[in-house]
MARZA-209761 format. One record per residue: x negated, y, z of N, C-alpha, C in turn; residue in one letter; residue number from 1. Coordinates in Angstrom, 3 decimals. Atoms other than C-alpha are relative to their C-alpha. Example, Ala and Ser with C-alpha at 12.3 -4.5 7.8 and 13.67 -1.06 7.14 Angstrom:
<recs>
REC        n_X        n_Y        n_Z       ca_X       ca_Y       ca_Z        c_X        c_Y        c_Z   res     n
REC     -0.890     -1.190      0.000    -12.300     -4.500      7.800     -0.900      1.200      0.000     a     1
REC      0.820     -1.190     -0.060    -13.670     -1.060      7.140      0.770      1.090      0.730     s     2
</recs>
This chain:
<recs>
REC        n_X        n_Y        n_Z       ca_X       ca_Y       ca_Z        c_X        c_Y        c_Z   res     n
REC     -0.524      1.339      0.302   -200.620     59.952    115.172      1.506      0.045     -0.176     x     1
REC     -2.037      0.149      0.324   -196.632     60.757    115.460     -0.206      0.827     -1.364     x     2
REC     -0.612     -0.848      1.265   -196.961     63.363    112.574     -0.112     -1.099     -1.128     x     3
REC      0.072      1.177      0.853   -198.251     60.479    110.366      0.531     -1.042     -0.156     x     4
REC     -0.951      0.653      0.362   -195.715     58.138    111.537      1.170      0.536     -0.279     x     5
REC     -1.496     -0.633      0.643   -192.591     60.408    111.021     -0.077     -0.161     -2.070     x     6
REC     -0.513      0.327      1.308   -192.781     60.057    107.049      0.029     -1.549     -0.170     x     7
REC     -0.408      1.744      0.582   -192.924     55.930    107.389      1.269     -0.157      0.532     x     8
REC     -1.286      0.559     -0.492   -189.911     55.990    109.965      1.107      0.318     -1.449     x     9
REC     -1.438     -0.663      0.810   -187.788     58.399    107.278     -0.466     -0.416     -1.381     x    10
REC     -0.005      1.090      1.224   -189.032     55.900    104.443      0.778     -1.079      0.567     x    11
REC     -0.471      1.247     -0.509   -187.829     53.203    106.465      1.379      0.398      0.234     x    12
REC     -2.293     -0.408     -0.257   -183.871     55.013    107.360     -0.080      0.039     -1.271     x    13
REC     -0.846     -0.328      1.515   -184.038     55.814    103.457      0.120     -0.995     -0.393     x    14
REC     -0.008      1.265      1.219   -184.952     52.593    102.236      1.319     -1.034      1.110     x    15
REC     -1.063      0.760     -0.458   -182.611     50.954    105.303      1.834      0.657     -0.472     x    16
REC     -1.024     -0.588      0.398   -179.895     53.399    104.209      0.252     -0.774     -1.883     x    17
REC     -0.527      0.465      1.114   -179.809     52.327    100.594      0.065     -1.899     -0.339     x    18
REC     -0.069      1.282      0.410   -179.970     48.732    101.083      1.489     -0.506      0.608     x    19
REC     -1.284      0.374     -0.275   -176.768     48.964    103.331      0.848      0.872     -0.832     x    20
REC     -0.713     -0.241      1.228   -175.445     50.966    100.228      0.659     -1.313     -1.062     x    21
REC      0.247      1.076      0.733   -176.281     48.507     98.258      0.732     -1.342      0.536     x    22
REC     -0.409      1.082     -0.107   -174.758     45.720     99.929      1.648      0.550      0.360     x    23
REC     -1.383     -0.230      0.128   -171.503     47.451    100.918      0.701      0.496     -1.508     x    24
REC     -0.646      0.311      0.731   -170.793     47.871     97.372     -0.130     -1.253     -0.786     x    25
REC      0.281      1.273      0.535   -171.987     44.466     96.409      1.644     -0.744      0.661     x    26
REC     -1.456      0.590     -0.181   -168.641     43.912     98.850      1.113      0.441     -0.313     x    27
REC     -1.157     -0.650      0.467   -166.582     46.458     97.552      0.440     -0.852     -1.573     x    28
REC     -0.315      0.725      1.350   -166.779     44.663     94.008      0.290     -1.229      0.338     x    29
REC     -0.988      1.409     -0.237   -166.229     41.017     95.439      1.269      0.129      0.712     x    30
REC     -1.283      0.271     -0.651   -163.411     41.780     97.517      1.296      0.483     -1.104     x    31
REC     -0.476     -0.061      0.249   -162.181     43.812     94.990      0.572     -0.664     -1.259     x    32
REC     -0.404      0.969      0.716   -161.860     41.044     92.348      1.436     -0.527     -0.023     x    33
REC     -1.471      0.664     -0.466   -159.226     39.026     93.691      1.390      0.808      0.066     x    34
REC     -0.954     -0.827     -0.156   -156.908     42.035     94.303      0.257      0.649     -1.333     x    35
REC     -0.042     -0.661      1.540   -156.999     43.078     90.480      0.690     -1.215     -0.258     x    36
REC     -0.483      1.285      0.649   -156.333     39.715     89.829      1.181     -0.167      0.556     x    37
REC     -1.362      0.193     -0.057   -153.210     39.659     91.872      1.279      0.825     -0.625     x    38
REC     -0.900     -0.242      0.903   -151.333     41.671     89.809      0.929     -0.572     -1.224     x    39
REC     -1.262      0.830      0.670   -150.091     38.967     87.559     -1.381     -1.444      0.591     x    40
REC      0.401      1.347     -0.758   -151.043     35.927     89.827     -0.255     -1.295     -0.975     x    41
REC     -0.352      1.342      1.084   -149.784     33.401     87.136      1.390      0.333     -1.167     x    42
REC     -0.821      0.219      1.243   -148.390     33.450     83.927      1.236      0.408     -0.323     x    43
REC     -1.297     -0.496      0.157   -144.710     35.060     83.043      0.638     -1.056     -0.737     x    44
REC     -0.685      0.682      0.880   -142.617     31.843     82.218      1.002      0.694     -1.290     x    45
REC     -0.119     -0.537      0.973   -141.104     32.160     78.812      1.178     -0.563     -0.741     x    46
REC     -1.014      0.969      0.540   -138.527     29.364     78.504      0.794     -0.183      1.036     x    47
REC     -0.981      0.452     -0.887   -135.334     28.838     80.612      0.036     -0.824      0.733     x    48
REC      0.861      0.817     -0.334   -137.222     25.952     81.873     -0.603     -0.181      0.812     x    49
REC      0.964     -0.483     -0.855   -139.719     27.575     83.076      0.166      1.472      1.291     x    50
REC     -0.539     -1.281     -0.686   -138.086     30.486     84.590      0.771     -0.405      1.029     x    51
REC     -0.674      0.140     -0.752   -135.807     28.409     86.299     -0.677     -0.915      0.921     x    52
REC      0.836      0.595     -1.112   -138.294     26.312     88.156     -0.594      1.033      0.774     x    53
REC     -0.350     -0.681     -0.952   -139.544     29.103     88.801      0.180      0.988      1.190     x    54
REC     -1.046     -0.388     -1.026   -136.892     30.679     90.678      0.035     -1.078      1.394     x    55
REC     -0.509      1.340     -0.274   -136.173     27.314     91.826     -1.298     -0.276      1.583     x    56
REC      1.291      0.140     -1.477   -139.834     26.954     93.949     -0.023      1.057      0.711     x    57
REC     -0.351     -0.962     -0.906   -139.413     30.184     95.293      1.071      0.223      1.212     x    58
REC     -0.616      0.081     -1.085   -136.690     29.602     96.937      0.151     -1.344      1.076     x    59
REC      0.218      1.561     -1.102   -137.921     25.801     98.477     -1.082      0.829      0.854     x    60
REC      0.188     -1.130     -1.576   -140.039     28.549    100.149      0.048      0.888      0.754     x    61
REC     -0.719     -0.539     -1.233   -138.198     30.093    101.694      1.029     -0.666      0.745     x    62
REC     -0.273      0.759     -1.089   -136.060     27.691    103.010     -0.948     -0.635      0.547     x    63
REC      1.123      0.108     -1.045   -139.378     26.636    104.278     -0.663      0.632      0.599     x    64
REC      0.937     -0.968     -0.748   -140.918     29.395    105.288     -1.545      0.209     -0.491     x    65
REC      1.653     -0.028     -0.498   -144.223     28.969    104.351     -0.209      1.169     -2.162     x    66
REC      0.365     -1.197      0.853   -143.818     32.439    101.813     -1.073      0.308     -0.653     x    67
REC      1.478     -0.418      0.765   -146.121     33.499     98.889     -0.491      1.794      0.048     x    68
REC     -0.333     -1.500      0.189   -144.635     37.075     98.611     -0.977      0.209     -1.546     x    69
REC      0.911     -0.876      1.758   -146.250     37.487     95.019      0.207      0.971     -0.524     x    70
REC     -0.340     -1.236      0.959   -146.518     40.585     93.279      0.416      0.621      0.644     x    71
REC     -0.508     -1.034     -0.778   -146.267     42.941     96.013     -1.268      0.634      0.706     x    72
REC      1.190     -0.627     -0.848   -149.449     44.843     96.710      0.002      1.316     -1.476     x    73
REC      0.168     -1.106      0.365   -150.660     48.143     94.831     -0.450      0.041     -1.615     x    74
REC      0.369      0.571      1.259   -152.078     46.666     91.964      0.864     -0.316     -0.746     x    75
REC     -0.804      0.911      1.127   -149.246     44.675     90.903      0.690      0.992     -0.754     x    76
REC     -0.842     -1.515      0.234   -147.478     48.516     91.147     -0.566      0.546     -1.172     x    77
REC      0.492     -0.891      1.653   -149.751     49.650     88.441      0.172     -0.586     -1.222     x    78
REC     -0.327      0.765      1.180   -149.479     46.757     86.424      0.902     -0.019     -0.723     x    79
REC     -1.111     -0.572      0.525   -146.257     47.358     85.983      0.685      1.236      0.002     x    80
REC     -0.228     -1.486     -0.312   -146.209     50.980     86.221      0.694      0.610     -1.248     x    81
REC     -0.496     -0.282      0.953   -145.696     51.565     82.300      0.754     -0.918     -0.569     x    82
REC     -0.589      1.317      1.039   -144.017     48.158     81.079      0.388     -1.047      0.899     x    83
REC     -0.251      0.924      0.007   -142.060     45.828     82.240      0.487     -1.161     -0.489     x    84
REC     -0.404      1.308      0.324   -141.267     42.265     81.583      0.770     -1.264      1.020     x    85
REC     -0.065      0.702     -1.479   -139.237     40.340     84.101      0.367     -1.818     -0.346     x    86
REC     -0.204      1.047      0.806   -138.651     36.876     83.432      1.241     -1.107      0.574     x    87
REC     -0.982      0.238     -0.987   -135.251     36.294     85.302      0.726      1.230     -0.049     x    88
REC     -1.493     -1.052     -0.649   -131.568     38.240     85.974      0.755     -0.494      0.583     x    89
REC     -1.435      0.305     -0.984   -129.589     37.904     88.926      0.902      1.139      0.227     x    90
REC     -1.400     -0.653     -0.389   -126.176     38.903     89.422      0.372     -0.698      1.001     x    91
REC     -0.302      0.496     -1.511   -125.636     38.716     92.980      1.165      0.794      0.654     x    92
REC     -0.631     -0.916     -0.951   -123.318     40.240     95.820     -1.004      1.263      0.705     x    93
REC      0.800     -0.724     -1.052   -123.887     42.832     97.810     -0.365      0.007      1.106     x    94
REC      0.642      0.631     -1.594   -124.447     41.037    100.718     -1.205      0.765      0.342     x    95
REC      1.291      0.002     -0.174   -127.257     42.139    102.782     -0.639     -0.804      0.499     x    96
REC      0.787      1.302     -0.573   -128.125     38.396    103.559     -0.273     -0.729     -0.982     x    97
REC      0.066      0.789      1.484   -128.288     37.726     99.898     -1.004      0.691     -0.723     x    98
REC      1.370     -1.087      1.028   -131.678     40.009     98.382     -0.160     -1.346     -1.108     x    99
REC      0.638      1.399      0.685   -132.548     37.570     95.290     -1.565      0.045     -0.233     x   100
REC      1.187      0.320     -0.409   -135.899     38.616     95.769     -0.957     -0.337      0.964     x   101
REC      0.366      0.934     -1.084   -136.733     37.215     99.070      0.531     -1.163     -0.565     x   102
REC     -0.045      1.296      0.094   -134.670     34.172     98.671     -1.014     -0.556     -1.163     x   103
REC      1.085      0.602      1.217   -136.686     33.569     95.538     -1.265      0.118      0.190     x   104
REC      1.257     -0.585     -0.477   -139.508     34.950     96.868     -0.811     -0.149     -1.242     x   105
REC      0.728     -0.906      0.785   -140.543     37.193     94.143     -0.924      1.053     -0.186     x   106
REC      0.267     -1.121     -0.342   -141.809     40.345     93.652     -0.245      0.955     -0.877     x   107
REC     -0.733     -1.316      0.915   -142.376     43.723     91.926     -0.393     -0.257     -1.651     x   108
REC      0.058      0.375      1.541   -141.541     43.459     88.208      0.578     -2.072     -0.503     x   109
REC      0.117      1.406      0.611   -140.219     39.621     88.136      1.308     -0.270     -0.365     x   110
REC     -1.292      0.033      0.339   -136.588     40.157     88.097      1.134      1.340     -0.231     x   111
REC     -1.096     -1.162      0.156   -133.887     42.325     86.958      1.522     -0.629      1.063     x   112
REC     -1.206      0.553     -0.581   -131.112     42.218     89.396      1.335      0.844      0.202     x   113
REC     -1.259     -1.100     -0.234   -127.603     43.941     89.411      0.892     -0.864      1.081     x   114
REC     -0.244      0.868     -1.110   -125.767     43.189     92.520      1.739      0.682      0.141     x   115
REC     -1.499      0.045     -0.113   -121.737     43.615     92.935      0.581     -0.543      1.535     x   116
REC     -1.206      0.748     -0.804   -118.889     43.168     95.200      0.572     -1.295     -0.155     x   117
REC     -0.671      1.092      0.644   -118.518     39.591     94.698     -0.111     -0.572     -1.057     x   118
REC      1.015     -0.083      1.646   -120.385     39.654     91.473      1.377     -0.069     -1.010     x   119
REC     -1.189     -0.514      1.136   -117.496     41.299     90.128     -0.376      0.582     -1.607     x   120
REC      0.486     -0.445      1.366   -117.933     42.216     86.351      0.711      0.721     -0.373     x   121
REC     -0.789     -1.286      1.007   -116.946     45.063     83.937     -0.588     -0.045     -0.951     x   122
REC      1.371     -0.158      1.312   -118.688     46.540     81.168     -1.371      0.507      0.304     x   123
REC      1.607     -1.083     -0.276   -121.488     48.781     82.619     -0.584     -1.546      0.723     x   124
REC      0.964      1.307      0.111   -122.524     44.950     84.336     -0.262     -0.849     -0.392     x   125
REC      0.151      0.844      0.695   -122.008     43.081     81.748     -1.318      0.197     -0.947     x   126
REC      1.049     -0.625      0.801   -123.998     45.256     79.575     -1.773      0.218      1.498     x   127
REC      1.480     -0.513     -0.576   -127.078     45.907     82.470     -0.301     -2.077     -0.320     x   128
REC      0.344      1.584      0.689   -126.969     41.612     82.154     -0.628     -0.209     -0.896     x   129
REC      0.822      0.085      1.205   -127.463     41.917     78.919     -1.554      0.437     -0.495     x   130
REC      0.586     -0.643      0.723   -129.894     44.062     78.999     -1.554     -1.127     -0.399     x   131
REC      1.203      0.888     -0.299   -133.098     41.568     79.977      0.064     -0.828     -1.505     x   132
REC     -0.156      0.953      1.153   -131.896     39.150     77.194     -0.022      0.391     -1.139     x   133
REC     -0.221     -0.662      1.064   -131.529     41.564     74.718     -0.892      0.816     -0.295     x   134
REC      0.931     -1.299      0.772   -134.286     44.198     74.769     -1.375     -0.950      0.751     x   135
REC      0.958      0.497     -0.252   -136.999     41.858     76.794     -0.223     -1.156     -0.263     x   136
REC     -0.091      1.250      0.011   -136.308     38.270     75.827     -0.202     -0.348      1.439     x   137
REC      0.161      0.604     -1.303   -135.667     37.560     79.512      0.874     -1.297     -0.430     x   138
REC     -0.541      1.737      0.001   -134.944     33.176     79.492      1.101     -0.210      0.558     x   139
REC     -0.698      0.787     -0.764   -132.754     33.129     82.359      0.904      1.119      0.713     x   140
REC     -0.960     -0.815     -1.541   -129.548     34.861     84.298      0.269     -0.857      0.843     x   141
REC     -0.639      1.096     -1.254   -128.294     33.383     87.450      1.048      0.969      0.493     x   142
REC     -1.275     -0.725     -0.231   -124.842     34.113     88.553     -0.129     -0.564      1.585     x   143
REC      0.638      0.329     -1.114   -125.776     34.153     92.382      1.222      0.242      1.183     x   144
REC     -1.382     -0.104     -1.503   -122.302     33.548     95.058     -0.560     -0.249      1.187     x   145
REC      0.373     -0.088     -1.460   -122.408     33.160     98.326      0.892     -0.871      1.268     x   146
REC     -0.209      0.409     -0.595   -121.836     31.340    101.551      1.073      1.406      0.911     x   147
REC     -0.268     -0.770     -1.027   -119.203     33.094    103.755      0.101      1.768     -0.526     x   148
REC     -0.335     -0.830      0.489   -118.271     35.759    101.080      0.874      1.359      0.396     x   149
REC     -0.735     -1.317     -1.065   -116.845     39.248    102.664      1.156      0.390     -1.471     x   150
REC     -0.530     -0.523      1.236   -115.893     40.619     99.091      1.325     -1.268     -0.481     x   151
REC     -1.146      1.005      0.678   -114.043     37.271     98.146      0.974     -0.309      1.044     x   152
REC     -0.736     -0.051     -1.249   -112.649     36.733    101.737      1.178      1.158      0.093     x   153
REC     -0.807     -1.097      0.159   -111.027     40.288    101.202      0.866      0.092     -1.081     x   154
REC     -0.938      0.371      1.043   -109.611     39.705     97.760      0.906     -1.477     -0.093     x   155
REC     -1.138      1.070     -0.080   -108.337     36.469     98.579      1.302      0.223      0.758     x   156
REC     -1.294     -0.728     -0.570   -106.153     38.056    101.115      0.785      0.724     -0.351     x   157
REC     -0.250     -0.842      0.971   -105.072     40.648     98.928      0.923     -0.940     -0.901     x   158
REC     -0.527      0.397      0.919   -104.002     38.665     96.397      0.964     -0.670      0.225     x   159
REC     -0.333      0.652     -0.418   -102.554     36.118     98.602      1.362      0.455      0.726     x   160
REC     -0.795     -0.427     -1.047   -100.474     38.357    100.636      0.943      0.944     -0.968     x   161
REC     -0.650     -1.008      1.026    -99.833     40.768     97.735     -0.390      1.520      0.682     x   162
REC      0.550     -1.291     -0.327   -101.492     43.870     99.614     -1.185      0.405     -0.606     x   163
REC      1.324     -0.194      0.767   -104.223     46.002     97.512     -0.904      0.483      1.419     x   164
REC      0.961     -0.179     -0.426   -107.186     46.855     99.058     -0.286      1.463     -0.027     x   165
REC     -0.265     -1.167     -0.284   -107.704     50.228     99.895     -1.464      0.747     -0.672     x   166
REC      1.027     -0.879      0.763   -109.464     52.880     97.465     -0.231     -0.726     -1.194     x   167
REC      0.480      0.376      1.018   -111.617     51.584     94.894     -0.400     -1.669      0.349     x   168
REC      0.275      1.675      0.122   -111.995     47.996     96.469      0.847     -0.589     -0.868     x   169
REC     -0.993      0.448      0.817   -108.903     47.454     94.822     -0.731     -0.836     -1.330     x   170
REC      0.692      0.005      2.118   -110.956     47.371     91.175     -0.856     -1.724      0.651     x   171
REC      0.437      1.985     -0.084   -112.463     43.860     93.206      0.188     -0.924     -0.005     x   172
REC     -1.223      1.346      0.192   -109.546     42.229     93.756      0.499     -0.279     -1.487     x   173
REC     -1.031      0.034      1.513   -108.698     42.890     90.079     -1.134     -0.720     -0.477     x   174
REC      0.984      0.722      0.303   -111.671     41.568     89.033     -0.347     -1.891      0.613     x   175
REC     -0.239      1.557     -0.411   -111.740     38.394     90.945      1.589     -0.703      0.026     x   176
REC     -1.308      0.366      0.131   -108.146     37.685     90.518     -0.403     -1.687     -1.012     x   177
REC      0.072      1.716      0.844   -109.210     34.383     87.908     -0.594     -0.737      0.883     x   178
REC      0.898      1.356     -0.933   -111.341     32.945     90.503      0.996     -0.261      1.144     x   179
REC     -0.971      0.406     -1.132   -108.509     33.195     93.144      0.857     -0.685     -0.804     x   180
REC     -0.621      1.373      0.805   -106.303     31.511     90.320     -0.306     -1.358      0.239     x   181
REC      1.183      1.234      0.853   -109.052     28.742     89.328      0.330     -0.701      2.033     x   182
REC     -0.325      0.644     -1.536   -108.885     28.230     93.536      0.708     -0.678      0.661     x   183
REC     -1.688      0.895     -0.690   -105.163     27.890     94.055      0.184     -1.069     -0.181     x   184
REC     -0.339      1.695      1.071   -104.767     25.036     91.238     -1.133     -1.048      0.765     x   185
REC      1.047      1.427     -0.868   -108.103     23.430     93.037      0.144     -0.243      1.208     x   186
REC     -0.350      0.470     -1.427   -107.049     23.501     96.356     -1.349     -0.362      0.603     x   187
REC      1.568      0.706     -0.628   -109.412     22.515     99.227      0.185      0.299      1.927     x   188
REC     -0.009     -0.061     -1.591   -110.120     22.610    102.932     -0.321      1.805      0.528     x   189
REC      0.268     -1.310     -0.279   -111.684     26.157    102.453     -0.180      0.509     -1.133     x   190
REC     -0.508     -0.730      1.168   -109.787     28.086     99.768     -1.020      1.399     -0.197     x   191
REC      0.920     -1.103     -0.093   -112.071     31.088    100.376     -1.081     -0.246     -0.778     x   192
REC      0.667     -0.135      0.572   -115.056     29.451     99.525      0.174     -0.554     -1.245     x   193
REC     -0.909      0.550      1.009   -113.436     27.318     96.824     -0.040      1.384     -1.159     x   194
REC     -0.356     -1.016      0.386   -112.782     30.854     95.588     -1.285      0.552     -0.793     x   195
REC      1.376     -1.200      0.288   -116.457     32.831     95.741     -0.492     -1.680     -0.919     x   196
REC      0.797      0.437      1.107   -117.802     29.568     93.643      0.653     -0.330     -0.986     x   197
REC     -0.870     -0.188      1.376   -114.781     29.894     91.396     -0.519      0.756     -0.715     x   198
REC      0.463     -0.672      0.459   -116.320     32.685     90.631     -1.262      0.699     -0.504     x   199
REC      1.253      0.101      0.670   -119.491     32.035     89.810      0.013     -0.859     -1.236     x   200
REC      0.314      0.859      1.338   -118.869     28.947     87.251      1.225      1.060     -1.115     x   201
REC     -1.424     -0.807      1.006   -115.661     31.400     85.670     -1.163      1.552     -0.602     x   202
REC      0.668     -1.123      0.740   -118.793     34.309     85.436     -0.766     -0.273     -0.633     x   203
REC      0.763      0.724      0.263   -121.375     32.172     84.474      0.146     -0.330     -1.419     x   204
REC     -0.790      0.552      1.797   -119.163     30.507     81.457      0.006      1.076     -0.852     x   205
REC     -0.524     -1.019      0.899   -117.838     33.729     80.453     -1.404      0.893     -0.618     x   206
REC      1.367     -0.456      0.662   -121.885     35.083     80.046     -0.148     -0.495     -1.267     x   207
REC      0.554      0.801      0.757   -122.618     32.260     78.279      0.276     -0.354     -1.519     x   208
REC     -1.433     -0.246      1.091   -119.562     32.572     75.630     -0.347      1.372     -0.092     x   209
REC      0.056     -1.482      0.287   -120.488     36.569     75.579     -0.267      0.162     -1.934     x   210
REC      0.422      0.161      0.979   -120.777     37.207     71.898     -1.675      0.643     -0.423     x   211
REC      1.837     -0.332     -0.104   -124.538     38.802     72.386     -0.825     -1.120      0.214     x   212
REC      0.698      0.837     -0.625   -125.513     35.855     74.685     -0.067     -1.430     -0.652     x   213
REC     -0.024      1.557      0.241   -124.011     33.099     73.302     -1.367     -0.493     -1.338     x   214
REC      0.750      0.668      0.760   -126.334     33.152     70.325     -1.589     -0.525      0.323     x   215
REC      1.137      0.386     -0.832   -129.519     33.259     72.462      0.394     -1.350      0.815     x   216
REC     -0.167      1.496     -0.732   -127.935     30.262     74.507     -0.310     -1.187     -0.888     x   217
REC      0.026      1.299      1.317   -127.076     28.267     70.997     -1.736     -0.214      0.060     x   218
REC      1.415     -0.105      0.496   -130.759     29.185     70.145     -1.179     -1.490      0.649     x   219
REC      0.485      1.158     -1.196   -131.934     27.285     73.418     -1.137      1.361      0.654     x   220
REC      0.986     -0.726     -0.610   -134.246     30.997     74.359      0.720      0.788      1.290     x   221
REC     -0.447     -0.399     -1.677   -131.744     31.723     77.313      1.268     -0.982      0.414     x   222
REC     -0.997      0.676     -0.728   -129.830     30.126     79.736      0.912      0.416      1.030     x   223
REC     -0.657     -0.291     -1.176   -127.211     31.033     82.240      0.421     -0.836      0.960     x   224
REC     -0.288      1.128     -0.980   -126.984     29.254     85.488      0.560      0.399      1.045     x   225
REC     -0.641     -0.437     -0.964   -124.407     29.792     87.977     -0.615     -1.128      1.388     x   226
REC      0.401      0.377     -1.427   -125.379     29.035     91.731      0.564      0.502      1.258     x   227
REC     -0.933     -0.885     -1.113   -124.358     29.671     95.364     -0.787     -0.300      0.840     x   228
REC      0.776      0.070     -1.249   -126.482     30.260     98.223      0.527      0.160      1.243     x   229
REC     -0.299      0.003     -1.743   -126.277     29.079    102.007     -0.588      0.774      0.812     x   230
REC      0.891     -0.753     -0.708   -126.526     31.405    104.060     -0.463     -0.810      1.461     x   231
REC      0.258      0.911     -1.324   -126.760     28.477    107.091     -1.492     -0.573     -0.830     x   232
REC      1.244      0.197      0.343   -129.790     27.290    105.072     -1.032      0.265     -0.910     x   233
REC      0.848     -0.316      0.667   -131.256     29.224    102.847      0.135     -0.283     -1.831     x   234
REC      0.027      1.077      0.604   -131.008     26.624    100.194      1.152      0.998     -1.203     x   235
REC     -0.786      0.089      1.111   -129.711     27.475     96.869      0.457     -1.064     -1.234     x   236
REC     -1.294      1.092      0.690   -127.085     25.035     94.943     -0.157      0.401     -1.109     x   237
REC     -0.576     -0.802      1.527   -126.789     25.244     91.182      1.236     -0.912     -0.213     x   238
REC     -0.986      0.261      0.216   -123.516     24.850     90.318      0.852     -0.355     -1.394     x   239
REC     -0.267      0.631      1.325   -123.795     24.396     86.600     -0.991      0.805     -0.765     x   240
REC      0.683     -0.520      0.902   -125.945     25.356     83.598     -1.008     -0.211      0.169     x   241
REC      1.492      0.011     -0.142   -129.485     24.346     84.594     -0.324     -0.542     -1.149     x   242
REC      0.570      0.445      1.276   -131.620     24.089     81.632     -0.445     -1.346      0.759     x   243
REC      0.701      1.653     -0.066   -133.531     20.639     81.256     -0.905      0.639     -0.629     x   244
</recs>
């Protein structure tokens, strides 16, 4: 009697073995749905418009907290493994309380960002600026200052006192030298910061006037929008240029 039941038990493990086959890839394919699909969550705005909203909701959460983190898992990595498209450029500081992809709460492939002392400019960042607008039709730069500026705090003294800055900071103070101008003549309670968002609407303009950019601006397929973020709340200010 056992020899005759040993071939029903080891029908019964084979056939229980392939039905929990069978159902663990019935979950390997639903779970893995959704995770293919997060690789482009939603849509790549396409208009200055749309790019700058948004930026714009990304960063209402994070001054709220309640984070999406999009476009940051393994998938999204492949998606954009051969090609990107980002649909946004910030020119920020180098703060390390200023990432523009947290505050915006972005993620991989959504922005091109070149980041400076003060969002000092030359040619090699004028030209990486350009580049989004020019070889990807990226909609939107943002000229991204800052609360409580180290870089502008240091060149204002500098300039103020008439002492350079030691080494190659020097090349920052020379560079922000119009926004400590644009400061003096405006006067204020706090010449400093007065200063770092001098120098966002004075980099901002001067994008926007670039002779590459300006014709994409005329056009209406990009926009440049200078801004300045708190670092007491998160909260980013635009300070001029928001499309409509």
């Amino acid at each position: 009697m056992d020899r005759t039941g040993q071939p029903d038990r080891r029908s019964l493990l084979a056939g229980g073995l392939a039905i929990a086959t069978a159902a663990l890839a019935g979950c390997t394919s639903t779970s893995a749905a959704p995770v293919a699909a997060s690789a482009s969550p939603t849509a790549r705005p396409t208009t200055p418009a749309a790019a700058f909203t948004r930026l714009m909701e990304g960063n209402a959460r994070w001054v709220s907290g309640n984070l999406e983190h999009p476009d940051r898992d393994p998938n999204r990595r492949q998606f954009v493994a051969m090609k990107q498209k980002p649909f946004g450029s910030v020119l920020s500081c180098i703060d390390s309380r200023v990432p523009p992809e947290l505050l915006f709460d972005t993620g991989l492939g959504d922005l091109y960002v070149m980041r400076t002392g003060g969002e000092a400019v030359g040619p090699v960042v004028t030209g990486s600026v350009e580049y989004g607008p020019m070889t990807s039709g990226t909609p939107l730069i943002v000229v991204l200052g800052h609360q409580r500026c180290g870089a502008v705090e240091a060149s204002y003294k500098s300039l103020r006192d008439g002492e350079p800055l030691p080494g190659n900071l020097e090349a920052i103070a020379r560079a922000l030298r119009p926004a400590y101008e644009k400061a003096r003549r405006e006067g204020g309670a706090d010449p400093v910061d007065t200063m770092a968002r001098a120098q966002v609407t004075l980099t901002a303009a001067n994008l926007r006037s670039n002779q590459d950019l300006a014709p994409l601006v005329k056009k209406g397929s990009l926009a440049v929008v200078g801004a300045y973020y708190s670092l007491d709340t998160g909260k980013v200010e635009v300070l001029a240029g928001a499309p409509s």
